[in-house]
C-alpha positions in Angstrom: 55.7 110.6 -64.0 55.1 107.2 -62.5 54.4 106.2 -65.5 57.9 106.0 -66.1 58.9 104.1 -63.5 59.1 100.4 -63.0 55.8 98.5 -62.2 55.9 97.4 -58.8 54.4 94.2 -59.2 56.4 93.1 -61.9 58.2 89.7 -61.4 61.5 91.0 -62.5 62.7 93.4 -60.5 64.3 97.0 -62.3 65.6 100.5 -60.6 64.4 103.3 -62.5 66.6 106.3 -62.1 65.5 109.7 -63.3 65.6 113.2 -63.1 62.9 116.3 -63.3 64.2 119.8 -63.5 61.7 122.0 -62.0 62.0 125.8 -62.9 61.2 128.1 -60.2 57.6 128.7 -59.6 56.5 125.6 -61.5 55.0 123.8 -58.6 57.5 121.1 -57.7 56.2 120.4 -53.9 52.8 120.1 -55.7 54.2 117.7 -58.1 56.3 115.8 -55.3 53.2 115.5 -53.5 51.0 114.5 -56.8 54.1 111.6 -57.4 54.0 109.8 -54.1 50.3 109.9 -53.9 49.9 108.7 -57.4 53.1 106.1 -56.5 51.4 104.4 -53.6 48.0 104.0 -55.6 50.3 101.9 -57.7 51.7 100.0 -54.8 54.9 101.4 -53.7 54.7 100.6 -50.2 58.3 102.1 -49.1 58.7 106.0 -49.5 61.6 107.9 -49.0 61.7 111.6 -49.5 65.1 112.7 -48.8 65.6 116.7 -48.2 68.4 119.0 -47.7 70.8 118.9 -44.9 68.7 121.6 -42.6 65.7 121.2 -40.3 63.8 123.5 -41.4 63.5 122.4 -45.2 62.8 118.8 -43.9 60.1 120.3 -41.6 58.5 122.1 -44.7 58.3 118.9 -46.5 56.9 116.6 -43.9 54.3 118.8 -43.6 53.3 119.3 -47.0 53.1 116.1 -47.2 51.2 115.4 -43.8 48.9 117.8 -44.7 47.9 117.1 -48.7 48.7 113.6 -48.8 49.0 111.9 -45.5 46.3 113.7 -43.9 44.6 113.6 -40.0 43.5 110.4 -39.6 46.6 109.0 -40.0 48.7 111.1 -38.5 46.6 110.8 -35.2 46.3 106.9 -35.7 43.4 106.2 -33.4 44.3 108.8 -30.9 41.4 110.8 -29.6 40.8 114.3 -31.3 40.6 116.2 -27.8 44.6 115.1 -27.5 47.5 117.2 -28.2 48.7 116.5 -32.0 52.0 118.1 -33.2 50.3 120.4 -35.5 48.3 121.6 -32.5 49.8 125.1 -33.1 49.3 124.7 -37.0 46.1 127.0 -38.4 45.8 124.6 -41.2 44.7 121.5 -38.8 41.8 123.1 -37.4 40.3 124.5 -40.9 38.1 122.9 -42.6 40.0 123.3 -46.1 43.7 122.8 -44.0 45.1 118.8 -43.4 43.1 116.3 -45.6 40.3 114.3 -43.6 39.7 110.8 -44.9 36.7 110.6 -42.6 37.6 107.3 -41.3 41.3 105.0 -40.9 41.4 104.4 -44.5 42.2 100.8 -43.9 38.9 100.7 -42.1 37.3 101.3 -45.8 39.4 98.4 -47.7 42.1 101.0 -48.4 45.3 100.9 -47.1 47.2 103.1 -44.1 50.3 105.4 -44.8 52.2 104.8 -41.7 54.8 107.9 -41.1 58.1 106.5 -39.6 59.3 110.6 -39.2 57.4 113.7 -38.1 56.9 117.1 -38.0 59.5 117.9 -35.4 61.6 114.3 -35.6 63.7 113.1 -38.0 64.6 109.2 -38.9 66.0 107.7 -35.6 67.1 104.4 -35.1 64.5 101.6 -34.6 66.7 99.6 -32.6 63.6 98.5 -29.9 61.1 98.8 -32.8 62.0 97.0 -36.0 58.8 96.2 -36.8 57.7 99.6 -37.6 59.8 98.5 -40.8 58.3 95.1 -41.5 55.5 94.9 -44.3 52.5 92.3 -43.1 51.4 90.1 -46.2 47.7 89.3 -46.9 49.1 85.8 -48.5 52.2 85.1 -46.8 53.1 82.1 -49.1 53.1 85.0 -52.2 55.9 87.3 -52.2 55.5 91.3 -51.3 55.5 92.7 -54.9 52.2 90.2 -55.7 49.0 92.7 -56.0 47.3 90.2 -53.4 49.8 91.5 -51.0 50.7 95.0 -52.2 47.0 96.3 -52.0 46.4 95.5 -48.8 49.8 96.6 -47.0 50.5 100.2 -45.7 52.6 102.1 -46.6 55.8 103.4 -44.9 56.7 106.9 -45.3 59.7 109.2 -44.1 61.0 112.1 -44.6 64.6 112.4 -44.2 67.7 114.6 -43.9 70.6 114.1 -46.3 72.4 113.5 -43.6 75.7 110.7 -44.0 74.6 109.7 -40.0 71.0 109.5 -40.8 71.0 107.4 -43.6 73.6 105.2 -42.4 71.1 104.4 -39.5 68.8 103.7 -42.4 70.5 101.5 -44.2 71.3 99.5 -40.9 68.1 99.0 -39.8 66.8 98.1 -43.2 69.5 95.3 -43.5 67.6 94.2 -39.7 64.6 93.7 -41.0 62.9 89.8 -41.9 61.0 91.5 -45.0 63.0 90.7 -48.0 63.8 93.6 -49.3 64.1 92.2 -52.9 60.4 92.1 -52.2 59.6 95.8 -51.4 59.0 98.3 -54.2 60.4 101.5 -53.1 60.2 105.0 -54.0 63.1 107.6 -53.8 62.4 111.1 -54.0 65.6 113.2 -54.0 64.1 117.1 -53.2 67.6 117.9 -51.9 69.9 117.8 -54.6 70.9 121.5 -55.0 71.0 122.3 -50.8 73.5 120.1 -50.4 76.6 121.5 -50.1 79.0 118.3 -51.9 76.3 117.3 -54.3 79.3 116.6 -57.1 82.3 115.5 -55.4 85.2 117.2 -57.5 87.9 115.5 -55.8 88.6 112.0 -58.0 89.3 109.9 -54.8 87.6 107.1 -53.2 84.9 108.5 -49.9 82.9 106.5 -47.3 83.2 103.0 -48.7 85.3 103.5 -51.3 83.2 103.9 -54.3 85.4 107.0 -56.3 83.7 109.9 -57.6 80.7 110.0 -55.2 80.6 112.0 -51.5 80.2 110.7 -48.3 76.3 111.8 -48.7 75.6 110.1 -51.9 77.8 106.8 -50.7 75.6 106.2 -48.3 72.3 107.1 -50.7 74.0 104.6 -53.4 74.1 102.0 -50.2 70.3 102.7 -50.2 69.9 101.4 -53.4 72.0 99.1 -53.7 69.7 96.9 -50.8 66.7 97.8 -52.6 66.7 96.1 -55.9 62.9 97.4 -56.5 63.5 101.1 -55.5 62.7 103.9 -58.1 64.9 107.2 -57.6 63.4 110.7 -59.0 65.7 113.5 -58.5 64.1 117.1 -58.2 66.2 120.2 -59.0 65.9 123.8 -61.0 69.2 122.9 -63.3 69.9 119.6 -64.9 73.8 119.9 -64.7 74.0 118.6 -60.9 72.6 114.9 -62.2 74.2 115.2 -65.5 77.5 116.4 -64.8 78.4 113.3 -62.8 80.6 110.9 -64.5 78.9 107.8 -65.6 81.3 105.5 -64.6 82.2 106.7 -61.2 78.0 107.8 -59.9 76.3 105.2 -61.9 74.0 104.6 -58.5 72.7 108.2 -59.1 73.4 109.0 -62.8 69.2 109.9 -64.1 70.1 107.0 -66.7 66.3 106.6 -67.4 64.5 109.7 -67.9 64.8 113.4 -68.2 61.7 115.7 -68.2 61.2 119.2 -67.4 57.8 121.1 -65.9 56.6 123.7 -67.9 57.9 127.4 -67.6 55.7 129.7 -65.7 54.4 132.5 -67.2 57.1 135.7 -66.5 59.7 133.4 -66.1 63.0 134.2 -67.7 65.4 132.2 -68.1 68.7 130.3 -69.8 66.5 130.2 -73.3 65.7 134.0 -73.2 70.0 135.2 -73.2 71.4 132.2 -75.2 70.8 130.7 -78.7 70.1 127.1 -77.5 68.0 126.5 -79.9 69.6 128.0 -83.0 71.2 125.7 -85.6 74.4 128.1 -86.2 76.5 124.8 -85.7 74.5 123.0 -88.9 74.9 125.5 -91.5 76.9 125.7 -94.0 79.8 128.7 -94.4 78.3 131.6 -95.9 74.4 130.8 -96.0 71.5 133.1 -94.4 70.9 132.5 -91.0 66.9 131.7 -91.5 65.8 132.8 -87.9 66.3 136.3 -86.4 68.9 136.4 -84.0 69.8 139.0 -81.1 70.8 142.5 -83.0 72.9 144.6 -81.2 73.5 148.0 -82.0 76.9 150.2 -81.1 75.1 153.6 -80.3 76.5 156.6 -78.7 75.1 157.8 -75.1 73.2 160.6 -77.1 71.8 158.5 -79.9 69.6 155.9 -78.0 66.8 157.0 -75.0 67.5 156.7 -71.9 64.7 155.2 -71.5 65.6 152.4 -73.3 62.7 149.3 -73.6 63.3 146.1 -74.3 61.0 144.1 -75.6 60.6 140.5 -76.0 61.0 139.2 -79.8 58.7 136.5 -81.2 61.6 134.1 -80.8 62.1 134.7 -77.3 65.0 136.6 -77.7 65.6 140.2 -76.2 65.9 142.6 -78.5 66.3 146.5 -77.9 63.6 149.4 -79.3 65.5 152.6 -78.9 
């Protein structure tokens, strides 16, 4: 997956915009977690996992990734052990297998720090007193962010946020605060709530928030994200493609997957769109009259006497239903 996004360090500076479609039971929080961690080993130093609109889905998220990605040292940040941490109540932080254990602050071991700027129980807030939460430290200041002398040796900034218009209009303002240049900062957007929210496709052709047409007050103020983060890489998550693709190019060309398409792969026993449509038959490119060269679903008219009822269905070799009364 990262592969497909833009190199951080690159001197030109490129938004990749994408989409992965994620059938149910393929493992997309593992894969969410495998991105960012693989992301941030390539130096993306700015993560932004944006959930759906609730609490409890943001909660879930945060502490997956606390827990496989982020993991106790960092989330304690020097404290001592013996104090209260806000997974004190968690089973997972006291087991040995539970949150990840780096041993030591990895920035201790020439590593770098992932720095959360949300929590378990707290949203994005306004940094009003604390801007510099935000602000990336550079190695070489003379060298820009994106250089690897710089990138490698920064930590990274992490949040986990609601799709919330409020919330990430606070976002937005305190990025535009900040003395980083955010020109400089390659960014990672991970879109896991694009099917919980309620006006992902805004049917109504009229202009919303700050007037871009087409787009809701939500995804105005996501397309506002981007637009001050020349560097940042969005991946959409969601179990059908049509939310991304559906959107008119012309009027959601901030969030359009212009890039890349990919799909996990089916788990076993799942059943799905290919198994009750011919998707993948090529009755459009033959000619009038010829044999149809592949089997196709045969349905029989039988009387309520002539077939069992115990009627099986069995699954043909081209993963079609057919019946075996």
């Amino acid at each position: 997956m990262v592969e497909k996004l833009a190199d951080p360090s690159a001197t030109e500076a490129y938004q990749a915009k994408g989409l992965v479609i994620t059938p149910v039971g393929s493992g997309a929080s593992a894969h969410i977690t495998g991105t960012v961690a693989k992301a941030v080993d390539a130096g993306y130093r700015l993560v932004i996992v944006l959930t759906g609109p609730s609490n409890t889905l943001r909660y879930q998220r945060q502490r997956t990734l606390d827990r496989d990605l982020v993991g106790r040292e960092n989330i304690m940040r020097g404290a001592d052990e013996a104090e209260d941490s806000e997974y004190g109540d968690d089973p997972d932080w006291f087991k040995a297998d539970g949150f990840v254990r780096h041993g030591r602050r990895p920035a201790s071991e020439g590593s770098f720090d992932i720095v959360r700027l949300t929590t378990r129980d707290n949203d994005y807030a306004s940094l009003r007193q604390s801007l510099t939460a935000l602000e990336f430290e550079k190695r070489m200041p003379q060298l820009p962010l994106n250089d690897p002398e710089n990138l490698h040796a920064t930590a990274v900034r992490l949040m986990v946020v609601k799709k919330n218009k409020t919330i990430l209009s606070k976002l937005v303002k305190d990025l535009q605060s900040i003395q980083t240049p955010l020109a400089e900062t390659p960014t990672l957007i991970i879109d896991d709530g694009t099917e919980w929210d309620p006006d992902v496709v805004n049917t109504h052709r009229k202009a919303t928030g700050t007037g871009k047409v087409g787009l809701t007050s939500v995804q105005t103020a996501m397309a506002e994200l981007l637009d001050l983060l020349p560097r940042a890489q969005y991946v959409a998550y969601a179990t059908s493609p049509f939310v991304g693709t559906l959107m008119d190019p012309a009027a959601s060309e901030d969030l359009l997957p212009r890039d890349f398409i990919v799909s996990l792969p089916r788990p076993a026993g799942y059943v799905g769109m290919e198994d009750f449509h011919d998707i993948d038959s090529d009755v459009l490119g033959r000619p009038r009259g010829a044999a149809d060269p592949s089997p196709t679903l045969r349905r029989r008219r039988t009387s309520a006497t002539s077939c069992s009822a115990t009627r099986t269905m069995t699954r043909a070799n081209d993963r079609r239903w057919t019946c075996s009364c």
